[in-house]
Structure formats: structure tokens, C-alpha cells
C-alpha atoms as one frame of an Amber mdcrd trajectory, in Angstrom:
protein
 140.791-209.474  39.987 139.111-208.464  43.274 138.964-210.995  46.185 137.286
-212.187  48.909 139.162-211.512  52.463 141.511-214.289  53.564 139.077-215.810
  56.502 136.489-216.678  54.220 135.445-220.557  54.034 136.256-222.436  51.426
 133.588-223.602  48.746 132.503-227.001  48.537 135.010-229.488  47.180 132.835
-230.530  44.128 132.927-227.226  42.817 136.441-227.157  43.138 137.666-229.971
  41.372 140.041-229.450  38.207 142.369-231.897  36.060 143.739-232.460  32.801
 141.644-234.798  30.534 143.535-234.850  27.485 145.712-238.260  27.483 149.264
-238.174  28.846 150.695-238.886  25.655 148.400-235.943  23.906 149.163-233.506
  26.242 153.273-234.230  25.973 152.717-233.879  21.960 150.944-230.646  22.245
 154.027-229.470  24.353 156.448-230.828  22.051 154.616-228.672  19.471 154.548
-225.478  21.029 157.923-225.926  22.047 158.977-226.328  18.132 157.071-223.266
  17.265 158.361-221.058  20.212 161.914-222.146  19.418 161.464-221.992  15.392
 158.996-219.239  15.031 159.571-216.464  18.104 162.914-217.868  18.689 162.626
-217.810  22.380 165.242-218.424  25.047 164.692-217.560  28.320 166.826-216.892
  31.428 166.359-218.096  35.277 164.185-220.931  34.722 166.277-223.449  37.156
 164.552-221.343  39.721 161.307-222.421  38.766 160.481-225.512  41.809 160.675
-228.631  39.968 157.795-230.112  41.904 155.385-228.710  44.659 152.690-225.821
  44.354 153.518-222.891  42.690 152.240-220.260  40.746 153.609-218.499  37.561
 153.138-214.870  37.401 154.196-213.415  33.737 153.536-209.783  32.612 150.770
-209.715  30.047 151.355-207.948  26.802 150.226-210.268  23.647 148.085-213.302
  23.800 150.734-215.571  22.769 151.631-215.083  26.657 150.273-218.204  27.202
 152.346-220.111  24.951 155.479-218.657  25.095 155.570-218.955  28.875 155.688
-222.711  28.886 159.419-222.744  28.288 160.079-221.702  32.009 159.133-225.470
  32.585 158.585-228.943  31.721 155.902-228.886  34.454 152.368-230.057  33.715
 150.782-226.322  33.395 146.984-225.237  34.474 145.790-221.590  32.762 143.538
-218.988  34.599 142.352-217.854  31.006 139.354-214.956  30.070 136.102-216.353
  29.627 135.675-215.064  26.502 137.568-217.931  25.274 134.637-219.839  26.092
 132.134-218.492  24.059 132.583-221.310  21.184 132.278-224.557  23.309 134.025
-226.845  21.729 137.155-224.428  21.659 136.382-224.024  25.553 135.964-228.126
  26.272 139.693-227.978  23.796 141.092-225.450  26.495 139.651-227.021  29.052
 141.382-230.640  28.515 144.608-228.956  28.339 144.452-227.546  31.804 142.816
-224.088  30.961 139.767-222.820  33.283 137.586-219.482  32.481 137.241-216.454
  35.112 134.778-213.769  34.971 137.158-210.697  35.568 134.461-208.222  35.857
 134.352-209.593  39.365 135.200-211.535  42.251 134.929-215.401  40.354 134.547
-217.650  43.324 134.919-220.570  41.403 138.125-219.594  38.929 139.503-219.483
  42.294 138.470-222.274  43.568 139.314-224.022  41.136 142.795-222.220  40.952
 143.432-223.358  45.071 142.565-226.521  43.661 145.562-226.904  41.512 147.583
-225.576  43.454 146.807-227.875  46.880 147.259-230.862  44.548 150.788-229.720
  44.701 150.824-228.352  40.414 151.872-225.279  38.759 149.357-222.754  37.938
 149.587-219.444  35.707 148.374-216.629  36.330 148.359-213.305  34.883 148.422
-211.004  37.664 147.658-207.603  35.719 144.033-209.268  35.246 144.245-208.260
  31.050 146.608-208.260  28.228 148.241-204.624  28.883 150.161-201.943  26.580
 153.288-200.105  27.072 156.581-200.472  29.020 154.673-199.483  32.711 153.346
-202.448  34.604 150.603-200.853  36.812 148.437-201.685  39.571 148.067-205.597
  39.864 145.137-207.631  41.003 145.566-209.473  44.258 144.189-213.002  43.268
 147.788-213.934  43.224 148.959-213.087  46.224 145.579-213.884  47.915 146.054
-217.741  46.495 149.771-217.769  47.817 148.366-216.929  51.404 145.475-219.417
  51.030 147.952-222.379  49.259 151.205-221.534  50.629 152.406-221.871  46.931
 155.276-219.239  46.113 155.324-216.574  43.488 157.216-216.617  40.473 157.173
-213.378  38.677 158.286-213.585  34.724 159.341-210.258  32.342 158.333-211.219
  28.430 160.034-208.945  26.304 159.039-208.827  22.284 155.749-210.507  22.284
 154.038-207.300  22.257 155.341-206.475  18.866 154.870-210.431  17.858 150.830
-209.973  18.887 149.897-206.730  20.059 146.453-206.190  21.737 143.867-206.129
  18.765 146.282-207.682  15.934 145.134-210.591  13.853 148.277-211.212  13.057
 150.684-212.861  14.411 154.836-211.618  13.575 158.245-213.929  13.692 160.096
-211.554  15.774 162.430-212.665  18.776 160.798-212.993  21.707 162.727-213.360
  25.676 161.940-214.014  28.995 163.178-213.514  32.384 162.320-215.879  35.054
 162.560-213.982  38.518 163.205-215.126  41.996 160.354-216.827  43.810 158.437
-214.624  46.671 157.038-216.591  49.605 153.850-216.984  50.659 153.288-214.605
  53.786 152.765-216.254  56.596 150.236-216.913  58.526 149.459-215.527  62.191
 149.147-218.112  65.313 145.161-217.941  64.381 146.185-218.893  61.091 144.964
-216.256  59.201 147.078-213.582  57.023 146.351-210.287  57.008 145.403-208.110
  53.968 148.392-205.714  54.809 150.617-208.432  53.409 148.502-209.455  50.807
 148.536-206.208  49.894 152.431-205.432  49.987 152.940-209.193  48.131 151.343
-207.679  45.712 152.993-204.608  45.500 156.356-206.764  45.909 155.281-208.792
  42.995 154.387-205.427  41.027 158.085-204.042  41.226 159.720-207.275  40.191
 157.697-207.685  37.551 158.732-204.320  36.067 162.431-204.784  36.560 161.870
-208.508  34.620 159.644-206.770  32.038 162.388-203.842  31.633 165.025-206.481
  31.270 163.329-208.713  29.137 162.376-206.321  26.660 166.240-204.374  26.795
 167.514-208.450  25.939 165.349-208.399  22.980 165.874-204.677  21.624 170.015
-205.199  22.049 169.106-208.129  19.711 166.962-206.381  17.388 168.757-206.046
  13.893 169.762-202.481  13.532 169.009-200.533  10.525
């Protein structure tokens, strides 16, 4: 989604302000759930998550193909997890106070949402992990294309690195527009971690490498995506 330069103030702390408010012992049932159905259901495994910090800001920067992204994705860690999700989500409110007790916050992505991100440099100064889908939209077909900067723009505000994650087979689990939801094996590839860039004497970081972080994070992201999705086709039964 489209930002706001790097030298811009930061909004007042009581709009920024974001936690979990489902119990402890709720929210490590809920995991303990989706874990069972990931592992039973979509038969996930996933490779490189020991590179995934086990403590300390980060953010978590899957491809986007199927909107059982959001679940499958939690087996990269055992991390408490916060969700930049649509705001459509929101438009029944009791589903949207659900998602929002289990760490998920709506953005507007017609535009720049000031307080998604706010609340997303909130999470991430507090020293937790954060996802993020950095294509801005569930996408189709095997090309990852131009990415939105709001992940790379939060890096240089947070100093959080970038973890970039292929998901192979959960296109063909949940494609855009299905209903329905497949048991097909699903895999992901958990890439290196890109830095933060850093920040000049003035302590400000220029949009040229907010701009090539996210290009960086564009091309890894394809080469995960193009692995993850090989992993699961070499899989696939064959006929």
C-alpha cells in the first residue's frame, strides 16, 4: 500500500496502541487448533523456519495467493503473531472484535492507512512479530509483481528485519473467489531475513533504499514462491 515518506512524525501514541485480548490460554488453544488442521488437513511442512528470530521485532512477509495465507503461515513460528488483514473482514463486527482479539487489525488499501500503520510500528517497537502481505491483495499466477512498500517503509521506521516466505499449493487449496476450501498439500519456504536499511547520521533513510528493499524483497519472494510451489508439484500424485 502507498506510504507516507520516511521523515514524517509519528501519530499520537493513543492511536497507536495494539494487543492481544483474547486470554493466554485461548489464544495457545486456537494455535494448537490451527496447527492440527494445517498438519491434518493441508498437510503442511515447511522449510527454513529456524531462521525466523526467536524473539525481537520482525516482520513476516509471505506471498499471497489463497486466503488460508493467514493460517497456514503460522507454522514458521511459535511466536505470538499480529495480522495486517483487509478491512473487509470487518464489515460483520463481531467477526472483526473475533479478529481483533487474536491480534488481527484492518487497513484501508485503497490508500495510505495512517493508522494500520501505526498500529503495525506499534507491534513491532514492542519487540513482536507482525505479518504482512507485501503484494497488498490475494494475487493469481506463478509471477509475483510489483510490491507495496509498507514493508520495507516499517523496517526503516522499526528497524525490524524482513522475512520473505514462498507458499506453494494453497492457491489450488483456496483460490481467489472459491467457497471452497480443498485437502491438497500445501509447503512453504521460509527465506533469509533482509535488514532494515540503515539510517543516515540525520537519522533518516532514504526512499532509494526503501525502494530497492522492496525490490530486494520482490525477487526473493519469487525464487521462495517458485520453490515452494516446484516442492509441492514433485509431490503431487501423478496420474
Amino acid at each position: 500500500m502507498p506510504v507516507k515518506p520516511i521523515t514524517d512524525p509519528d501519530a499520537t501514541a493513543t492511536a497507536r496502541h495494539f494487543n492481544l485480548s483474547l486470554p493466554p490460554v485461548a489464544y495457545r488453544g486456537l494455535r494448537a487448533l490451527c496447527h492440527g488442521v494445517n498438519r491434518a488437513y493441508f498437510h503442511v511442512t515447511v522449510d527454513g523456519a529456524s531462521v525466523v528470530p526467536d524473539s525481537g521485532p520482525v516482520i513476516l512477509a509471505p506471498v499471497h495467493r489463497s486466503n488460508i495465507d493467514f493460517l497456514v503461515v503460522s507454522e514458521v513460528t511459535r511466536r505470538k503473531l499480529f495480522y495486517m488483514a483487509k478491512d473487509s473482514l470487518w464489515k460483520r463486527p463481531r467477526f472483526g472484535t473475533f479478529l481483533e482479539s487474536i491480534g488481527a487489525f484492518p487497513v484501508h488499501r485503497q490508500g495510505a492507512d495512517r493508522l494500520a500503520l501505526d498500529r503495525a510500528q506499534d507491534v513491532l517497537e514492542r519487540g513482536d512479530a507482525l505479518i504482512l502481505f507485501p503484494e497488498g491483495t490475494r494475487r493469481e499466477g506463478p509471477v509475483v509483481q510489483e510490491l507495496h512498500e509498507g514493508a520495507a517503509f516499517l523496517a526503516a521506521r522499526t528497524g525490524a528485519p524482513i522475512v520473505p516466505i514462498g507458499i506453494g499449493g494453497s492457491a489450488a487449496a483456496m483460490p481467489k473467489g472459491s467457497k471452497m476450501v480443498r485437502p491438497v498439500k500445501i509447503h512453504l519456504v521460509v527465506g533469509q531475513p533482509l535488514p532494515a536499511p540503515a539510517r543516515s547520521a540525520r537519522g533518516r533513510v532514504p526512499r532509494t533504499q526503501v525502494h530497492a528493499l522492496t525490490e530486494h524483497l520482490r525477487e526473493e519472494l519469487q525464487t521462495l514462491y517458485d520453490e515452494a510451489q516446484k516442492r509441492v508439484d514433485d509431490q503431487a500424485p501423478r496420474r
